[in-house]
C-alpha positions as CSV (number, residue, x, y, z in Angstrom):
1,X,200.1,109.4,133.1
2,X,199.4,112.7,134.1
3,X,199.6,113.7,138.1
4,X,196.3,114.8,139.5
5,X,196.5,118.1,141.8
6,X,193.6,118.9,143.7
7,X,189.6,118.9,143.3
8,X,190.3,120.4,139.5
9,X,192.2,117.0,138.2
10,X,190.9,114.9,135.7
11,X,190.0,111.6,137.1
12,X,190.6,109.5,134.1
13,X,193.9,109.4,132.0
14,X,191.7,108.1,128.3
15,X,195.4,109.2,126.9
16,X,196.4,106.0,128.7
17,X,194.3,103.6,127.1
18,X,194.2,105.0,123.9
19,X,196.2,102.0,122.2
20,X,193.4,99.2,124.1
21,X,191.8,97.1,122.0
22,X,188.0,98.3,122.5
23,X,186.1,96.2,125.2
24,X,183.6,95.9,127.5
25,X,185.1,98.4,130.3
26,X,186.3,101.4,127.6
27,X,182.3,100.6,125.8
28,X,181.3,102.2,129.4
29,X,184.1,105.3,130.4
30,X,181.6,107.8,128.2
31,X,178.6,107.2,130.3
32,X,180.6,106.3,133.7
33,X,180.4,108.5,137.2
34,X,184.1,110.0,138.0
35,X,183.9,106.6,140.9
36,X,182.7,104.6,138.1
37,X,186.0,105.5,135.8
38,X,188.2,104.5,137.9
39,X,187.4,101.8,138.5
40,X,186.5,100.7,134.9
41,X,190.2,101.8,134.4
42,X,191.3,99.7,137.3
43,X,189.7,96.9,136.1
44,X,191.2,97.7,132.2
45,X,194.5,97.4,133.6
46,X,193.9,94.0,135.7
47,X,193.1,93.0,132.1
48,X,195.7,94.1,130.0
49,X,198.7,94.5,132.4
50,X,198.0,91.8,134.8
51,X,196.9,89.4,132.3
52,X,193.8,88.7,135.0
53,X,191.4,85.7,133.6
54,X,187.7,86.3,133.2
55,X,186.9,84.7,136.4
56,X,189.3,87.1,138.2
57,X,187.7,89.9,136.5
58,X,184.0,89.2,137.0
59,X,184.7,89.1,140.9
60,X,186.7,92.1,140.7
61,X,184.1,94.0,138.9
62,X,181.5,93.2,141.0
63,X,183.2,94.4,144.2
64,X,185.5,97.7,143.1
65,X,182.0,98.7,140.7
66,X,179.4,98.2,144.2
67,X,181.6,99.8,145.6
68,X,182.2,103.0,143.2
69,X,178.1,102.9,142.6
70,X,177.9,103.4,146.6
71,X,180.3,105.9,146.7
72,X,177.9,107.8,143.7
73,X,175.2,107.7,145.7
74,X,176.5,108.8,149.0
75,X,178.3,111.9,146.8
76,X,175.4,113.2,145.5
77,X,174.0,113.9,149.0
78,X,177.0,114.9,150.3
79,X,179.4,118.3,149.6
80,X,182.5,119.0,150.8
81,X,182.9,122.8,152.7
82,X,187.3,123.1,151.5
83,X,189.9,120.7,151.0
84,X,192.9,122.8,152.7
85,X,193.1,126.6,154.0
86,X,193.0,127.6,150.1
87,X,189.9,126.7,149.6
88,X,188.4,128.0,153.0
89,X,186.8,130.8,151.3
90,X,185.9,129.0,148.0
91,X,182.1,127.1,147.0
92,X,181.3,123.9,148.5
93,X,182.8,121.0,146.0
94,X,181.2,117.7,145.3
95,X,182.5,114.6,146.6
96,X,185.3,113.2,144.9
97,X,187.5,110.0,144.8
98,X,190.2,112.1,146.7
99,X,188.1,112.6,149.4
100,X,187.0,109.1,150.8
101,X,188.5,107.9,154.2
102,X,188.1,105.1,156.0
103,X,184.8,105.6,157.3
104,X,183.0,105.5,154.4
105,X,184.5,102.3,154.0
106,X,183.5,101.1,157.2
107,X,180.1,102.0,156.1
108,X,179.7,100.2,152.8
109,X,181.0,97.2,155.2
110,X,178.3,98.1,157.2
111,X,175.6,98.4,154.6
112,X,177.4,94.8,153.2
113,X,176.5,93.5,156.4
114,X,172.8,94.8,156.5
115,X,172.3,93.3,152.7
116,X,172.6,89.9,155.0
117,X,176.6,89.0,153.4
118,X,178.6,86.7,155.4
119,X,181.6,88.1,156.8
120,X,183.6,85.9,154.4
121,X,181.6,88.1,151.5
122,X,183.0,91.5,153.0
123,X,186.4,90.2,153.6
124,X,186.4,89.6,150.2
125,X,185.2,93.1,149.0
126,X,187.4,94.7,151.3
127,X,190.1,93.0,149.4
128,X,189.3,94.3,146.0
129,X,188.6,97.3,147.6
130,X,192.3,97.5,149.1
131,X,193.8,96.5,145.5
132,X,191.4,99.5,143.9
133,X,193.2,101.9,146.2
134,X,196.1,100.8,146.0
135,X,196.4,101.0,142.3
136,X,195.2,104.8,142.6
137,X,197.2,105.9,145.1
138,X,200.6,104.6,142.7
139,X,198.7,106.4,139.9
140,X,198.8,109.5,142.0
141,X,194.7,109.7,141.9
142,X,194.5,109.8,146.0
143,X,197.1,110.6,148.1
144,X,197.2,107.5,150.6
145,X,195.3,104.1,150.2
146,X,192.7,105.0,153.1
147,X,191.3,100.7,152.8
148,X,195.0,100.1,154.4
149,X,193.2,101.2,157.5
150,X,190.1,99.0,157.5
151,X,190.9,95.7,159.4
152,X,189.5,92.4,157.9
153,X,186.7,90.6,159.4
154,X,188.1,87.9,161.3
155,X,187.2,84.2,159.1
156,X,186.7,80.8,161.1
157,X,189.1,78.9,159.8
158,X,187.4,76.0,157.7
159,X,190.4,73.5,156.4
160,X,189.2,71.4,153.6
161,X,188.3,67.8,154.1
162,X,191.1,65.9,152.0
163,X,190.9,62.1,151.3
164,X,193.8,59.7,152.4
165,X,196.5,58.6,150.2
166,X,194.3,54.9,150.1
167,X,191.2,56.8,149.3
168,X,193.1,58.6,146.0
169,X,195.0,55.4,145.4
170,X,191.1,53.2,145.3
171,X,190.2,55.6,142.5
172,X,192.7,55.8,140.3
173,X,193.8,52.3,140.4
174,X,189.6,51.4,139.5
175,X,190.2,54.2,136.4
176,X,193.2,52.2,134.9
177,X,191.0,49.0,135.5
178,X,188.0,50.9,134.3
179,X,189.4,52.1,130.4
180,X,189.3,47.9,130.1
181,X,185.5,47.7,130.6
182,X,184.0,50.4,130.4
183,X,180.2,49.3,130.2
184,X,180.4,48.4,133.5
185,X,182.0,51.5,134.5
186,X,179.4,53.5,132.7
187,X,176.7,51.6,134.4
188,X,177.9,52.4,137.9
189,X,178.9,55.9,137.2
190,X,175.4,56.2,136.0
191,X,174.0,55.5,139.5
192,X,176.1,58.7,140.4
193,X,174.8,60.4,138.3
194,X,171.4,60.4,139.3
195,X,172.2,61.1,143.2
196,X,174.1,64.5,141.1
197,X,170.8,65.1,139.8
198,X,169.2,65.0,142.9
199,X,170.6,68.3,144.9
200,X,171.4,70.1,141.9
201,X,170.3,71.0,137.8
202,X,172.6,68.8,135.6
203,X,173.0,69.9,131.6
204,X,173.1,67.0,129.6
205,X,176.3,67.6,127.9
206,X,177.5,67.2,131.2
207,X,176.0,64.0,132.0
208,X,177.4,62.9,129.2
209,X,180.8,64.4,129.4
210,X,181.2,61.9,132.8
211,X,180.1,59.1,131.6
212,X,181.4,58.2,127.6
213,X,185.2,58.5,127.8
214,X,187.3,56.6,130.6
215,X,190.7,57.3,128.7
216,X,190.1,60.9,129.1
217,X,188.8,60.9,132.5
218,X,191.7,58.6,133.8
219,X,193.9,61.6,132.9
220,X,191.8,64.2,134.0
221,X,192.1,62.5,137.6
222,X,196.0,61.7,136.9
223,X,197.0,65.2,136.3
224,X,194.7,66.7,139.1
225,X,196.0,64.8,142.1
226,X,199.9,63.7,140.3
227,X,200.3,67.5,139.1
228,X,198.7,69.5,141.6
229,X,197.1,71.5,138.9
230,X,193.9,73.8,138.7
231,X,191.1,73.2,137.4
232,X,191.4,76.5,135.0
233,X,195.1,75.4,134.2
234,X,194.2,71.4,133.4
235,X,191.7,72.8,130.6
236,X,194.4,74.9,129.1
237,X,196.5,72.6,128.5
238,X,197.4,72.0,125.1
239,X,199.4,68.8,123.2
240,X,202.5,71.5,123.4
241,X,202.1,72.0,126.7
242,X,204.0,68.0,126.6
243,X,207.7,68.5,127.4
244,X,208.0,64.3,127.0
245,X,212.0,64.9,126.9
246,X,211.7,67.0,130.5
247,X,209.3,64.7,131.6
248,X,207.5,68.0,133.0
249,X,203.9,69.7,131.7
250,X,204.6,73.6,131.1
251,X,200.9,75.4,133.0
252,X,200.1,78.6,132.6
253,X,198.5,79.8,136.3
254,X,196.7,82.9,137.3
255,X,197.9,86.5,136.0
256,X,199.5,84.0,132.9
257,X,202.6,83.1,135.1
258,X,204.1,80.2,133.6
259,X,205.7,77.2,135.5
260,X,206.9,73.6,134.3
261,X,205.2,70.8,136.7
262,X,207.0,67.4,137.1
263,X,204.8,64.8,134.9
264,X,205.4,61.2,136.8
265,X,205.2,58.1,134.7
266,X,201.9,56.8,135.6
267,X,200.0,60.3,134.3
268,X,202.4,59.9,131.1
269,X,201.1,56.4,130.7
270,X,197.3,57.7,131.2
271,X,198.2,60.6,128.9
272,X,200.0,58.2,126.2
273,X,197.0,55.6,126.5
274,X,194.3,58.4,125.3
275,X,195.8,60.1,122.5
276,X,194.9,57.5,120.3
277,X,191.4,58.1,121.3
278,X,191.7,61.8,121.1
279,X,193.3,61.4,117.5
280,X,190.4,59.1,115.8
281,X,188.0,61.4,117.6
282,X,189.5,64.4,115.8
283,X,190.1,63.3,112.8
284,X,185.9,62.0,112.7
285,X,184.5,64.9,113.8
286,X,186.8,66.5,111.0
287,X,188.6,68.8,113.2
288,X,191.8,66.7,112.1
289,X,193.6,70.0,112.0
290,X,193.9,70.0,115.5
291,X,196.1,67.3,115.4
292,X,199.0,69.3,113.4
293,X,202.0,70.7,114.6
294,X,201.1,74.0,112.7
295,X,198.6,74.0,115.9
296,X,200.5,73.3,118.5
297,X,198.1,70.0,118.4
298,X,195.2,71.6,119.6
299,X,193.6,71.2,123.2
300,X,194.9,68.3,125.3
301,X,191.5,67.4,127.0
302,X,189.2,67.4,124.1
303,X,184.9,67.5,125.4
304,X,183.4,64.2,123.9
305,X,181.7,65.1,120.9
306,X,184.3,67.9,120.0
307,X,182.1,70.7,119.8
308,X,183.1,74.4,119.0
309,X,187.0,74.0,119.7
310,X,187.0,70.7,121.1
311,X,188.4,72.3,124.8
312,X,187.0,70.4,127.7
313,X,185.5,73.0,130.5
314,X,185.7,73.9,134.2
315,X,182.3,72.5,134.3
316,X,183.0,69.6,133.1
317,X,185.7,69.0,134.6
318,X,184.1,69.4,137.9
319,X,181.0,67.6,136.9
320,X,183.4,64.0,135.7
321,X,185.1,64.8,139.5
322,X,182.2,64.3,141.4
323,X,180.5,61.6,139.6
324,X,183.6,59.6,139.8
325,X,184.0,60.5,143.3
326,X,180.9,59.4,144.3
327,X,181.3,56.1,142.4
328,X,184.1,55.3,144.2
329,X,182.8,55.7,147.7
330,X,184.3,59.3,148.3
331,X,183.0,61.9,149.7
332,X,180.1,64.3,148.1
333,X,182.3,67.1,149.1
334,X,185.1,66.0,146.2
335,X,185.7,68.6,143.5
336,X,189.1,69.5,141.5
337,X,190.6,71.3,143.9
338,X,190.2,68.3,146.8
339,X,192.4,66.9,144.6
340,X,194.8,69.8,144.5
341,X,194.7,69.8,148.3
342,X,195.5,66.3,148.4
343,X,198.5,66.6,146.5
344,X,200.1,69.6,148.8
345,X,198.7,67.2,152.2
346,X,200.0,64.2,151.5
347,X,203.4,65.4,149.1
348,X,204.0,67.2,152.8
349,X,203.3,64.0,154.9
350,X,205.9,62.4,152.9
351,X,208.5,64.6,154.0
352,X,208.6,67.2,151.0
353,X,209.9,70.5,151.2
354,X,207.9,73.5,151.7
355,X,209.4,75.4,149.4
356,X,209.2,72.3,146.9
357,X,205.1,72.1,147.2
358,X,204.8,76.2,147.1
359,X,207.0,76.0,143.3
360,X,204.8,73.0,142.0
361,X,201.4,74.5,142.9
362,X,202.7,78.1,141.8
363,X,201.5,79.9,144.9
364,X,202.7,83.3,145.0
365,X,203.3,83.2,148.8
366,X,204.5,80.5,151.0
367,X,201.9,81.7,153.5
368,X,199.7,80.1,151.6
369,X,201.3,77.0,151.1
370,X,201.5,76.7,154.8
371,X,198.1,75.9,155.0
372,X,199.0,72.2,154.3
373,X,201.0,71.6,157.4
374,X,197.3,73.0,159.4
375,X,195.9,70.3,157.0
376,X,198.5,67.9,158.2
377,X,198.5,68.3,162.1
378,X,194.9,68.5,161.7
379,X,194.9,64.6,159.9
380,X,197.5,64.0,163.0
381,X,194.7,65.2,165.6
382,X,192.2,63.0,163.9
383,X,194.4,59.9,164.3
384,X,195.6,60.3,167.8
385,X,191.8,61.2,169.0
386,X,190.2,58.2,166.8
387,X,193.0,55.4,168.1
388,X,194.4,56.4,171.6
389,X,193.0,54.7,174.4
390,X,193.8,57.8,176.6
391,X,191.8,60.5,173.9
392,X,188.6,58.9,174.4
């Protein structure tokens, strides 16, 4: 990529992304502002480089472009006298990428903060913010990243409620009785239903998805809390994804880094107990294809009537959660990732190593792993205040 010098560089390398395939961000480079490009390039590269998922991109495209649109606006009221003692004698210029500092990111914060966004919401723009600058100023496009000099807002620190290791244990021992009689299981899990329906706007093919398949669910509840696994990464499982000899389930986790998961033997008996199911559910919805080895066998978690390409989703997903959940006496609160959490809390309470936990949820830095031993004096706290006759 070419090196920029001064107000007269390009701002957009299209030489670069000449070999893209076409998509939604190189659709809008002819009709974009020179703020704009970048960061439509920015956001190219999350794509294609980075392997970033849609999710990751949507957020990312909504901060770096408010951003860049603010950034438009201010420009065109706003001209810059000379860049160095060259230019002294020169015409005014118009605002330019090169030329923002960290007060005009302060402002946008400021303006975030006068839309009525939490300070949670600005942290988080600031951060895509601070990757959009960063990316330029290694692309040579500004000469230092100026968001390196904007301090976060300071978070309270919210740590999720997780349930106890008897809490988890109730529910899944009530799945494995559940797949043996499953009208009464669809009867209670009805009731849940309608308390779902209650605070929030349920699809049908959801209420469904909750409610007709206990194999499927059993697994979906054995690989969440016995893996550690997201959400995103449980749906993208395929049969391949199945290393039965390594007794291990290869997941693909954000930016497409892989990682092979320890399977224990009571998820592999969930998981061997529905693929009968999932077979004769194939094979009548004449999708039997799926089932091949030219496939890779298709989607693990199939949605119940095997629509489109038979992949369970997110939603779903987190829809089957919290119906169960509320089933079984937990909290409202559940969703996939308690689950998660409660894998890294009480894997840690056990005695694992931190370093063991950080490889097996695939976080990129133990920093971030730590936050279970917060989670774990926290559950200590609780305890201690709850049962000792000198706390009270």
């Amino acid at each position: 990529m070419s090196k920029p010098s001064g107000a007269e560089a390009p701002f957009l390398n299209t030489k670069g992304m000449a070999g893209l395939k076409p998509g939604p961000f190189e659709a809008e480079l002819q009709s974009a502002s020179s703020f704009l490009a970048h960061a439509i390039q920015f956001l190219a590269m999350l794509r294609d480089e980075r392997g970033a998922s849609e999710h990751t991109l949507r957020a990312y495209r909504r901060e770096v472009c408010g951003f860049a649109a603010w950034l438009s606006d201010y420009g065109r009221e706003t001209q810059i006298p000379f860049r160095n003692d060259k230019q002294k004698n020169s015409q005014p210029t118009q605002f330019c990428i090169r030329d923002v500092e960290h007060t005009h990111i302060r402002a946008y914060m400021a303006a975030l903060y006068d839309r009525g966004l939490t300070k949670a919401s600005v942290a988080r723009a600031l951060a895509a913010i601070r990757s959009w600058f960063k990316w330029m100023a290694r692309m040579n496009f500004v000469e230092a990243n100026p968001a390196s000099l904007v301090s976060t807002p300071k978070l309270p620190k919210h740590l999720p409620r997780v349930p106890s290791v008897e809490e988890v244990n109730r529910v899944l021992n009530s799945l494995e009785q559940r797949t043996g009689n499953s009208e009464q299981s669809t009867a209670i899990e009805g009731q849940a239903n309608a308390k779902i329906a209650k605070g929030a706007k349920v699809r049908n093919g959801d209420e469904q998805e909750a409610a007709v398949w206990p194999e499927r669910d059993r697994v979906i509840f054995e690989l969440l809390y016995g893996c550690g696994i997201r959400n995103s990464e449980l749906v993208g499982l395929d049969m391949k994804s199945i290393h039965w000899g390594d007794d291990a389930i290869r997941v693909f986790g954000k930016g497409k880094k892989e990682r092979l998961v320890p399977l224990g033997d009571v998820a592999a008996e969930a998981i061997r107990a529905y693929l009968p199911q999932r077979q004769a559910k194939l094979e009548k919805a004449g999708k039997a294809k799926l089932v091949g080895l030219a496939s890779g066998g298709g989607p693990l978690l199939l949605n119940a009537r095997c629509r489109g390409a038979c992949r369970l989703t997110t939603r779903s997903v987190g829809r089957i959660v919290k119906q169960i959940a509320l089933s079984r006496g937990l909290a409202a609160d559940v969703h996939p990732h308690t689950l998660r959490h409660a894998f890294g809390t009480h894997m840690l309470e056990e005695g694992a190593d931190l370093r063991a936990i950080q490889e097996m949820l695939g976080h990129e830095r133990l920093s971030t792993t730590q936050r279970y031993t917060q989670l774990a004096v926290g559950q200590v706290q609780r305890v201690y205040d709850e049962t000792h006759p000198r706390a009270r």
